[in-house]
C-alpha positions in Angstrom: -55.3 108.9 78.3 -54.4 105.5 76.5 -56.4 104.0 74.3 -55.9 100.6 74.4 -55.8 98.9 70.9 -56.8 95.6 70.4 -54.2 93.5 68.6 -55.0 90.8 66.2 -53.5 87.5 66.5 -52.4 87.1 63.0 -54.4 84.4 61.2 -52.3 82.1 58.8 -53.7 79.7 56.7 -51.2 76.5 56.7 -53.1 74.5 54.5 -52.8 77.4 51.5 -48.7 78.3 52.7 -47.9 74.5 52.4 -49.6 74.1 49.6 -48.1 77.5 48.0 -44.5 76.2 49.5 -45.5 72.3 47.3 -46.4 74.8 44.0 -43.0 76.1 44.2 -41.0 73.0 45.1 -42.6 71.5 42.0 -41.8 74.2 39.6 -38.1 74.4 40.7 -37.9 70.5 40.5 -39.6 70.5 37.0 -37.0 73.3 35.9 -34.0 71.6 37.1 -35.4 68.3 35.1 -35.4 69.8 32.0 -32.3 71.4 32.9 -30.8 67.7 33.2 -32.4 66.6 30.5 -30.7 69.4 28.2 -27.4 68.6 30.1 -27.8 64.8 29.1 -28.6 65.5 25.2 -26.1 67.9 25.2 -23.7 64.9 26.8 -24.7 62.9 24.1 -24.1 65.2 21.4 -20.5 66.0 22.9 -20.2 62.3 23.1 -20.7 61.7 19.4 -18.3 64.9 18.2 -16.0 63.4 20.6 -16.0 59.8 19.2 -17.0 58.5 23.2 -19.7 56.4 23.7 -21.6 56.2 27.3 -21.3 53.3 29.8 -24.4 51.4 31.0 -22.4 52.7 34.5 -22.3 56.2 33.8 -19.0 56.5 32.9 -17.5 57.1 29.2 -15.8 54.6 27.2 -13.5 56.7 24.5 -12.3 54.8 21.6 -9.0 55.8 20.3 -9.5 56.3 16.2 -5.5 55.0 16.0 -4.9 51.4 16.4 -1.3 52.0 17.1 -0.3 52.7 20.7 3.1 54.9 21.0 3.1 54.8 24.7 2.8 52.1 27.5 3.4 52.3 31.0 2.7 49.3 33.6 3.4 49.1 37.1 3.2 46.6 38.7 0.9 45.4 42.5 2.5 43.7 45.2 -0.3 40.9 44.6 1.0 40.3 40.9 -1.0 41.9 39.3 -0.5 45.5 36.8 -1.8 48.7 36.0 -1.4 49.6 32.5 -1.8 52.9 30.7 -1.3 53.0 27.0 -1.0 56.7 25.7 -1.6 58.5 28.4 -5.6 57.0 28.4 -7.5 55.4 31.2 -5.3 52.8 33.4 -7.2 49.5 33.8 -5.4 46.7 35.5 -4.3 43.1 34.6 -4.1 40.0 37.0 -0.6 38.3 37.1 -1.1 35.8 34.1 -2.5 38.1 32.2 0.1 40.9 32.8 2.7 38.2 32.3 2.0 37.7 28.8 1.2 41.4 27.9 4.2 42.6 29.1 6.1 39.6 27.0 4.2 40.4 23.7 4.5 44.2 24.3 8.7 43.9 24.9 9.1 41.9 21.5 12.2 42.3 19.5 11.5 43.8 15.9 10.9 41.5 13.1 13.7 39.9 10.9 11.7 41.8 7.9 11.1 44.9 9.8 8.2 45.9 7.5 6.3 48.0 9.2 7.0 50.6 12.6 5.5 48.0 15.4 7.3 45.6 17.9 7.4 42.0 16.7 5.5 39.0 16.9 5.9 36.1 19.4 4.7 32.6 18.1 2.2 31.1 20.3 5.2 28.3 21.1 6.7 31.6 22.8 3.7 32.3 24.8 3.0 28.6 26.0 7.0 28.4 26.9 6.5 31.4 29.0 3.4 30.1 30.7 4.0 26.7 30.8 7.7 27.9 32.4 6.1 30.2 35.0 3.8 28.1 35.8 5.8 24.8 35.6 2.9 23.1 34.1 1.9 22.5 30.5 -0.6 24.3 28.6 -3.4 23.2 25.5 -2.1 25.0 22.7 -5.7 26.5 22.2 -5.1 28.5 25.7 -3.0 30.8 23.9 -6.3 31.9 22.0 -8.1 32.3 25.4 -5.5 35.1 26.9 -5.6 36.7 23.8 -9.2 36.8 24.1 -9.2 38.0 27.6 -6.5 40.9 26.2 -8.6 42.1 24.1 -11.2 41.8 26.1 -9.6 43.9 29.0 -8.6 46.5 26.8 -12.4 47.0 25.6 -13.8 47.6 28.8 -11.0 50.1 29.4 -12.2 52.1 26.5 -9.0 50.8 23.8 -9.2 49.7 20.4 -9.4 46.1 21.4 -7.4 45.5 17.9 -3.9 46.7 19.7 -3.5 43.2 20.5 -2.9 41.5 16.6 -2.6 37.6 15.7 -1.7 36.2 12.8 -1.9 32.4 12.2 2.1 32.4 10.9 3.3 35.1 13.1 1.6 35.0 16.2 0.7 37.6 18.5 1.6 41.0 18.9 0.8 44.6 20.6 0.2 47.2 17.7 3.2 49.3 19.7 5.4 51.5 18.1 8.9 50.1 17.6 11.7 51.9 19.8 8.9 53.6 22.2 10.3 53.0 25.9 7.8 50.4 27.5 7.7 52.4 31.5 7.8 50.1 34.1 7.2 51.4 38.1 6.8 48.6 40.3 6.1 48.8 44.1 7.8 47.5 47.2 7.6 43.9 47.5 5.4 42.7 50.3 7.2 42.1 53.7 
């Protein structure tokens, strides 16, 4: 004969599982933030032995210790404007005026003297003949100093020295480029 058995309807408590499931969550998520926060001084410790510092973005800004580029490679957007890389570092990007007179300081012949190992100096005459030229109007003198300023400028938030671009009241302006290094050029398709 069969005995019947009673079954049970299991009895779960869902109050103590979730609960017991929130304990958990909270000690993995406490776990992985001190993992991240040992990732991040680690980071920053890298960072310094690296000679980097860290963006406000995220992102890291590494400053070359040389103040002498020995490569450079632009190429140039269909809207004017130009990517440049210098030594094989992060590309940042120049609008047309700008690009203009980067590429005409960087392509310099070498100095009568030839003192040192760097491309030569173009007067600041030179650079408002080039603008005032391309742009068919004349320029303040003191503009000169504002493109330079906006060089440099670029070249800081791309993580260069911003002390590759040199003036010098008698000489002018100049990129701190080794002499006889090709200067790359890759342009793109003109626009139909």
């Amino acid at each position: 004969m069969v005995i019947p058995v009673p079954v049970v309807a299991p009895r779960i408590n869902f109050s103590l599982s979730i609960r017991d499931l929130l304990h958990e969550v909270r000690v993995v998520r406490s776990g992985l933030e001190a993992q991240i926060e040992r990732l991040d001084r680690m980071e920053r410790d890298l960072s310094v032995l690296a000679g980097t510092r860290p963006d406000p973005d995220g992102a890291h800004i590494v400053h070359f210790t040389s103040q002498v580029a020995c490569n450079l490679l632009t190429r140039q957007n269909a809207d004017g404007s130009v990517v440049v890389v210098i030594d094989g570092g992060a590309p940042f990007s120049l609008g047309p005026r700008l690009a203009e007179v980067f590429e005409f300081i960087a392509t310099a012949e070498k100095d009568r003297d030839g003192n040192d190992a760097l491309v030569g100096w173009r007067s600041r005459a030179e650079i408002l003949q080039l603008l005032g030229g391309s742009q068919g109007r004349p320029f303040h003198p003191r503009y000169v100093n504002n493109i330079v300023h906006l060089l440099k400028e670029a070249l800081r938030k791309a993580g260069y020295d911003r002390n590759l671009i040199q003036t010098n009241r008698q000489r002018g302006i100049r990129l701190a480029l080794k002499r006889g290094q090709r200067v790359q050029r890759a342009g793109v398709p003109r626009p139909w």
